[in-house]
N, C-alpha and C positions, 0 to 999 in steps of 0.2 A: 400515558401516551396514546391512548386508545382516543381520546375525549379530539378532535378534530380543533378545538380552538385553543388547546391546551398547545397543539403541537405549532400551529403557525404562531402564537405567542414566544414557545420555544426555540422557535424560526427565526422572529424578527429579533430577539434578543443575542441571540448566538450569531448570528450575520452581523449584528448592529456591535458585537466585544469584536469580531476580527476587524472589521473596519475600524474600531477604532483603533486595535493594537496595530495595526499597518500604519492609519492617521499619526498614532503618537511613536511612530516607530524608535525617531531620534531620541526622543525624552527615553524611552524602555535600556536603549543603547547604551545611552550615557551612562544609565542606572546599574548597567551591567560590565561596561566596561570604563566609565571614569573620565570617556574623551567625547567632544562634541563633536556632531554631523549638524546639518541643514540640507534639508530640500533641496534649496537649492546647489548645492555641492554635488546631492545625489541625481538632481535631471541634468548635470552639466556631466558626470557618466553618461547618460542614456545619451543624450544628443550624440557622443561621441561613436556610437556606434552606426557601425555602416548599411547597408543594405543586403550586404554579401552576408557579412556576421547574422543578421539577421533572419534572411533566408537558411543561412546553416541550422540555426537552432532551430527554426521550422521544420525542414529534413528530417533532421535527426528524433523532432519531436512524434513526427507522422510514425518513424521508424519504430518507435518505442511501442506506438498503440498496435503498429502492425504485428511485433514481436511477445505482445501479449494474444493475439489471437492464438497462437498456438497453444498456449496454457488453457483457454477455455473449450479449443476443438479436441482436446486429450480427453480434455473431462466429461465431455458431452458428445462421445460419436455420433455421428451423422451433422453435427454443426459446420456448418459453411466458414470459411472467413472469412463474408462482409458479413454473413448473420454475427457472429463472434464479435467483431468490429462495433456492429451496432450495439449489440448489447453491452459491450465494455463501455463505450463513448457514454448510453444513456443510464446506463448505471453512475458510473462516474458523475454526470450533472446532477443526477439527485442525488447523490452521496453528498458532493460537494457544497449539497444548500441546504440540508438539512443537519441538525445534531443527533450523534446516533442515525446517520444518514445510513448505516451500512443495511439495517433492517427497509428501508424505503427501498434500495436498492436492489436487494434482495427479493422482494416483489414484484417488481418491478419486470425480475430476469424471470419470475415464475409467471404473470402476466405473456410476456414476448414470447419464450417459449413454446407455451402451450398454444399461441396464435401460429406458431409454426410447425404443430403437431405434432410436440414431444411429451411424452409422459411425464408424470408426475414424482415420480418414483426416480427415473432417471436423473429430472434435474436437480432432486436431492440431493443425488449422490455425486452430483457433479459441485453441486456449490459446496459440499462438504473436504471433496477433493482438491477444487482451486485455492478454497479459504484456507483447509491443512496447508499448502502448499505454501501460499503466502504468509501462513505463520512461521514456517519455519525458516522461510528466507529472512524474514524480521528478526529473528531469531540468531541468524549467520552473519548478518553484517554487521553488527555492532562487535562481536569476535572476530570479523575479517577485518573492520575497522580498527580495533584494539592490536590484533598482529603486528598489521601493515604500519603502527606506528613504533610500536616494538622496534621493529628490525628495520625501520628508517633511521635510526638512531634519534630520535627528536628526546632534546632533552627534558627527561621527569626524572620525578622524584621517586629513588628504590624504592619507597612503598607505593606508590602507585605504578609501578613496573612490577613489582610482584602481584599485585593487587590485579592488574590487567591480565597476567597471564594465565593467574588462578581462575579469575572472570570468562577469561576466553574459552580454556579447555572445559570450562562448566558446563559452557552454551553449547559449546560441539558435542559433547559425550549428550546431553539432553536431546538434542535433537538427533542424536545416533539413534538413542532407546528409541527415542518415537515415531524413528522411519522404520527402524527393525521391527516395530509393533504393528505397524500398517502394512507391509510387507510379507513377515512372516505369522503365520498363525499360531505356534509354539510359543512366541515371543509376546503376544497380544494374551494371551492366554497368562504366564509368570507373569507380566506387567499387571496385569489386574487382580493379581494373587496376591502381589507386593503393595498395590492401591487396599486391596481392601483389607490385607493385613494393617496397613495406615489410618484407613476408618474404622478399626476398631478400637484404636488406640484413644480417638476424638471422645467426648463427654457422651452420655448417651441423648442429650438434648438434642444435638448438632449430628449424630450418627449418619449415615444414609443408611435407609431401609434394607435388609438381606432381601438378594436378589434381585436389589429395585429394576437389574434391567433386563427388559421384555420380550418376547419372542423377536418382534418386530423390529428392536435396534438391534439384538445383534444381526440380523439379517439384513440391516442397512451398514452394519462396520463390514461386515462379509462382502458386500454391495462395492462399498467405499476400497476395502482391501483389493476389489478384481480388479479395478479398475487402477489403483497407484499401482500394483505389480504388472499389469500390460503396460500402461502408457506413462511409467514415471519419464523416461526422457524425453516425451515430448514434456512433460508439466516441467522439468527442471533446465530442459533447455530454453523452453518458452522465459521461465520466468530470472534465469542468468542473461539471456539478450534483453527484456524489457529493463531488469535493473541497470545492466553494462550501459544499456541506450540512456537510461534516464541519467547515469554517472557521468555520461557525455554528455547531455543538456549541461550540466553542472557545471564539468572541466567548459567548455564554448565561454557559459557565461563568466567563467572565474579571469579566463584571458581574456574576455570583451574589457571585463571591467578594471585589470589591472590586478583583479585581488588575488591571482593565482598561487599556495604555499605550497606546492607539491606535489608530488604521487599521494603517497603516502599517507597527508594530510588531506590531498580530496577526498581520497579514500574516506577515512574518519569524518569528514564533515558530510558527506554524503550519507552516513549510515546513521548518523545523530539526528539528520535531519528529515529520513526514512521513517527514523524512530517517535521523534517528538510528530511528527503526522497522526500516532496514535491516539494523541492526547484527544477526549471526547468534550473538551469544553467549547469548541470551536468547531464549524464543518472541517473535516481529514486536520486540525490543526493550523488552518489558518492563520498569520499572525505571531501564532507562536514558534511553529516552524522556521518563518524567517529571525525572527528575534534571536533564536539560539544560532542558528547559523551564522548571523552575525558574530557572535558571539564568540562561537569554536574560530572563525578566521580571524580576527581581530589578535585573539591567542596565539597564533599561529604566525602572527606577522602579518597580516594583509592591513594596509589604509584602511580607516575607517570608515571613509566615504567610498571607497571599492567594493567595500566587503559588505555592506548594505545595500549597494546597487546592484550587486550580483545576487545575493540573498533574495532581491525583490523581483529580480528577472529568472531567476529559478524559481517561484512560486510563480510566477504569470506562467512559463509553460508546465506544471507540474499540478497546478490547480485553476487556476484564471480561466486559463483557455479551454478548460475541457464542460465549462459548464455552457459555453453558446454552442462550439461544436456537438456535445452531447442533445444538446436542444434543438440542434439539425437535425441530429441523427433521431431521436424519438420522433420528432415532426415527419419527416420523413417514412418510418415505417409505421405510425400511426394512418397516413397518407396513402400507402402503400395496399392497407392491408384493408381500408374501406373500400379501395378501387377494387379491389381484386376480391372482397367480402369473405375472408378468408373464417372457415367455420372451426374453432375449435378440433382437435381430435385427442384427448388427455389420453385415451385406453389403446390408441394405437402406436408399434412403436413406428419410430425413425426410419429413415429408408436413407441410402448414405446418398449425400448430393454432392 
């Protein structure tokens, strides 16, 4: 990935599978579910919404990007929120164009940063804290998903009713240990006694090296530790409002288009389709992300021509729109920061603004 024509190769190819899996949406549809849609069926949805509808999911979309700044100003003291804003927005565009965009991205914030003269050190410990963060929430809503359908009563099958609730409390107790480890020091300490009693168990091909870790990371998990135990509620509150808000993009578009199945089931189609985002064969899961969603309403009960058109109007605000926005927003403090000829300062810290 190092080789530059290797990566926009990797570009046009990964850009060029999600358009198509959007292009052949219907064909994927059918394949999944057994019933036909058409284009045309699905802009005869779009037409039908209004202007109001429209500006709602706007709102609500602005709202979401605004309620992740808080997640990034916890992690990075002294960050502003339009600095936070901007960095989230121009991260996001190059996430969203590249495969394996999250390392672009990544750079991206360490780039911006340090033109805003934060150390280097700190914004480690900040991208290590938001990305913990947002794994764990990935982590929560496939088990809040799984619940929430549980105790809607929607009918399954006792084994995947037992199967879901063993599934659910797996993912809570896991992300227990793992806030209890970041958290507490005691707890980071037995967790890595019970790890490396586990790597001993492994072949010794595949072992990891005794002691492999360095003065220097554990004095970034100590870094990373000060920093979840002062500001986890702004990271947890930040990133419960940006999911809540993007839940709401969801629910808007499921009534716009007719396909709405419930609490319950947005719930679960929401967190499937949180999840399938991870998939790396696509930028954030383009494509695929709608496909499945499709897929879980259809399930669910929604029309088929609903529940595609909604699925296509939650990825326009959910990825579409954030890659020209995000391309303001980089244009913009690119712009900004020539005018103003902003110099570097990596070794000095932050000063709160």
């Amino acid at each position: 990935m190092k080789n530059k024509w290797v990566q926009i190769g990797l570009s046009v190819v990964s850009l060029g599978l999600a358009t198509a899996l959007v292009v052949f949406l219907p064909q994927i549809v059918h394949a999944l579910t057994g019933k036909t849609v058409s284009w045309s069926e699905i802009g005869a949805r779009f037409a039908a919404l209004s202007w109001q509808t429209v500006a709602l999911m706007a709102v609500v979309w602005l709202a979401s990007l605004l309620a992740y700044t808080f997640v990034l100003t916890a992690s990075l003291p002294g960050l502003s929120h339009p600095q936070a804003l901007t960095l989230n927005a121009a991260g996001s565009a190059v996430s969203n164009l590249l495969p394996f965009g999250g390392a672009a991205g990544v750079a991206l914030t360490f780039a911006m940063t340090k033109g805003w003269g934060f150390p280097v050190r700190a914004v480690v410990v900040s991208t290590l804290a938001s990305g913990i963060w947002n794994t764990l929430f990935r982590f929560i809503l496939p088990a809040l998903g799984i619940v929430a359908l549980l105790a809607s009563g929607q009918e399954l099958s006792p084994t995947v009713v037992n199967a879901g609730w063993v599934g659910a409390v797996s993912i809570l107790i896991l992300v227990t240990v793992v806030a209890a480890a970041l958290y507490w020091d005691r707890a980071a300490t037995l967790l890595g006694r019970v790890l490396d009693a586990l790597a001993r168990l492994a072949p010794r091909r595949i072992r990891p090296a005794e002691h492999a870790a360095s003065g220097a990371l554990q004095r970034l998990r100590a870094d990373t530790s000060t920093i979840v135990r002062s500001r986890w509620p702004g990271l947890t509150l930040g990133m419960i409002s940006f999911l809540g808000l993007q839940w709401l993009i969801l629910v808007t578009c499921l009534h716009a288009t007719g396909a709405y199945p419930g609490l319950a089931q947005s719930i679960a189609v929401f967190a499937l389709s949180r999840v399938l985002t991870t998939a790396v064969v696509t930028p954030s899961g383009a494509g695929i992300m709608e496909a499945g969603t499709v897929g879980a309403l259809v399930f669910f009960g929604a029309p088929l021509d609903s529940a595609t058109a909604a699925a296509l109007l939650f990825g326009f605000w959910t990825y579409t729109v954030e890659i020209p926005f995000g391309g303001l927003a980089l244009g913009a403090w690119a712009l900004l920061r020539r005018r103003e000829g902003v110099v570097p300062a990596p070794d000095k810290e932050p000063v709160s603004r």
